[in-house]
C-alpha positions, -999 to 999 in steps of 0.1 A, spaced: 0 0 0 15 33 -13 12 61 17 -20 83 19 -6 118 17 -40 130 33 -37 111 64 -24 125 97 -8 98 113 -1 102 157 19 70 163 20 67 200 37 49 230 5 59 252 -18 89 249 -30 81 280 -13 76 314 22 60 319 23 28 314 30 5 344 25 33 366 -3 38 391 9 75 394 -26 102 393 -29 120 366 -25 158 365 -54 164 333 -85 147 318 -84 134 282 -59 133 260 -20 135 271 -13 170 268 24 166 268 45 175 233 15 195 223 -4 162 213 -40 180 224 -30 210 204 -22 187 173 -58 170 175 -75 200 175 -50 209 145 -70 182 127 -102 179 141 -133 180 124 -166 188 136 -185 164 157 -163 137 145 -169 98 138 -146 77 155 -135 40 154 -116 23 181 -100 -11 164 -90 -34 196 -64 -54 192 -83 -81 217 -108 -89 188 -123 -116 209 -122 -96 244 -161 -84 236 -164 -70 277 -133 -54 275 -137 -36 243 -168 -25 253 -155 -9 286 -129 2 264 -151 22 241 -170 37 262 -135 49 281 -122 65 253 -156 84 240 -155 101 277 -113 109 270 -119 123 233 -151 142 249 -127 156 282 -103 161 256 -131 187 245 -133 175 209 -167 170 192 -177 137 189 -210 122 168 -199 82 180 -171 63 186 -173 27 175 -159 -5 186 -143 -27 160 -135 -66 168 -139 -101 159 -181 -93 160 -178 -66 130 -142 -63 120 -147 -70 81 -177 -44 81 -156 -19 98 -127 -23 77 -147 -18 45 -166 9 59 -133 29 71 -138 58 49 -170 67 71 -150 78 95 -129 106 105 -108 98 136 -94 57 140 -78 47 170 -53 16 165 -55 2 203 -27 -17 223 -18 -54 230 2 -80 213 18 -71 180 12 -107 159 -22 -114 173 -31 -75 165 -16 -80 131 -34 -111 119 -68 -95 130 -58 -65 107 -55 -88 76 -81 -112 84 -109 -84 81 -85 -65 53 -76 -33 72 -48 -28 49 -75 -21 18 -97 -8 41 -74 26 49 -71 33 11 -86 65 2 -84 75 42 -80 114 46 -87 114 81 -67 109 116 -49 81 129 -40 75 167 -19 42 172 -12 28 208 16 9 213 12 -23 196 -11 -5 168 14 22 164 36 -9 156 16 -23 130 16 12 113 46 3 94 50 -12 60 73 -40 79 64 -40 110 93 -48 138 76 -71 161 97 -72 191 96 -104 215 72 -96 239 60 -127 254 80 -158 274 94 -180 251 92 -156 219 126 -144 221 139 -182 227 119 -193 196 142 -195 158 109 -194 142 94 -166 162 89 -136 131 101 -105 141 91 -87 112 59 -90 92 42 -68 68 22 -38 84 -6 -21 71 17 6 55 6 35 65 44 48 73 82 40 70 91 43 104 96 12 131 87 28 165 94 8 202 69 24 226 75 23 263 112 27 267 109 43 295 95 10 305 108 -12 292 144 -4 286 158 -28 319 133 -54 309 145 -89 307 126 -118 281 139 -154 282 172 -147 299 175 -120 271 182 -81 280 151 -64 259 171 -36 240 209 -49 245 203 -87 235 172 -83 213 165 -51 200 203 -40 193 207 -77 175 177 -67 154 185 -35 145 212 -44 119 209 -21 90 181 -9 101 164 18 121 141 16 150 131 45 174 118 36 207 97 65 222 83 68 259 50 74 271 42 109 261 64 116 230 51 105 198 50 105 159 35 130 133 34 126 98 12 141 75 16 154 38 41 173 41 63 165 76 75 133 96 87 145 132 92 126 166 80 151 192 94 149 229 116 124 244 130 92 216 157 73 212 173 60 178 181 21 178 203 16 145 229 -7 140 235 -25 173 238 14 191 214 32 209 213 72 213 189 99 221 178 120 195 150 139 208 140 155 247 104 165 261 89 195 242 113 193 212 108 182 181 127 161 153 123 164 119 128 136 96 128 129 62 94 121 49 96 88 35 
């Protein structure tokens, strides 16, 4: 899939809350932080339609709960909202096909694979064609953004496995492999394996990966790619920052 130039993509560790962290939060809604809020309202149209695609298809409680949490953040955000949807296993190829209805799509959290084979199951990938509107990925969705997505080992005994893929095809909506959750993450340990010194740093041969912490985030629209607030640049077997809170870095738009 060749990259909508109309789409505003926010590629996210978490818009909401730390993750791992029981901390209260200082504001309602959206994560103010990098001028995320400001960008939304950038983009936002008028008593929106938005689609929340969980990444726990089967999950049907949880989704709903989930829903219904994130039409009360968009609305505390104080963005318009007309509905927000919930797309699983119980409409997922109707959603899909239906994308273009809708203005704002929110590409939820979990595990990368199991998100990924729901998106081609109900054809996501064709679905976004044509898509002029906004794009929020969380974590693992965020992820699955890519045209080859770098699914990092998340779970025991996936970073211990030869046949374990570590990169699959995405839906292609950007260039860019983003980690969410360094901060984290970063002193994690998976199968006896040191997440980003063992894993990430093996995988990152001749390649580029930029791990982000709750808070910073990705733009890209027509015109401009940019990591705002704190990120890190994995390349090569080397890690080093490239980007603090409230800055931004511009890349090249791929």
């Amino acid at each position: 899939m060749s990259r909508n130039l109309n789409m505003k993509l926010l590629l996210t560790s978490s818009p909401i809350g730390i993750y791992r962290s029981n901390e209260p939060l200082n504001y309602k809604g959206f994560n103010p932080a990098n001028g995320m809020v400001d960008t939304l309202r950038e983009f936002w149209p008028d008593n929106a339609r938005c689609l929340l695609i969980s990444a726990f298809h089967d999950e049907y409680e949880i989704n709903d709960r989930m829903r219904y949490d994130y039409e009360r953040i968009v609305k505390d955000t104080g963005l318009s909202l007309s509905c927000m949807d919930i797309c699983d296993s119980r409409n997922g190829k109707e959603k899909a096909d239906g994308l273009l209805s809708y203005d704002f799509v929110i590409l939820g959290g979990g595990h990368v694979p199991t998100e990924n084979a729901f998106f081609r199951r109900i054809g996501l990938e064709e679905g976004f064609r044509g898509f002029d509107g906004i794009v929020m990925g969380i974590s693992a969705g965020t992820m699955n953004c890519a045209r080859i997505v770098y699914a990092q080992p998340e779970l025991p005994g996936e970073a211990a496995d030869p046949d374990y893929e570590r990169f699959i095809p995405g839906l292609g909506l950007t260039e860019y492999n983003l980690l969410p959750h360094y901060n984290a993450v970063k002193n994690d340990i998976l199968d006896g394996m040191r997440l980003i010194e063992d894993i990430a740093f093996a995988d990152s041969t001749g390649k580029t990966i930029y791990a982000i912490t709750d808070g910073s985030y990705l733009l890209q629209t027509e015109d401009r790619a940019e990591i705002r607030g704190e990120a890190y640049m994995i390349r090569d077997g080397g890690i080093r920052q490239i980007c603090t809170n409230d800055n931004v870095l511009k890349l090249q738009v791929e």
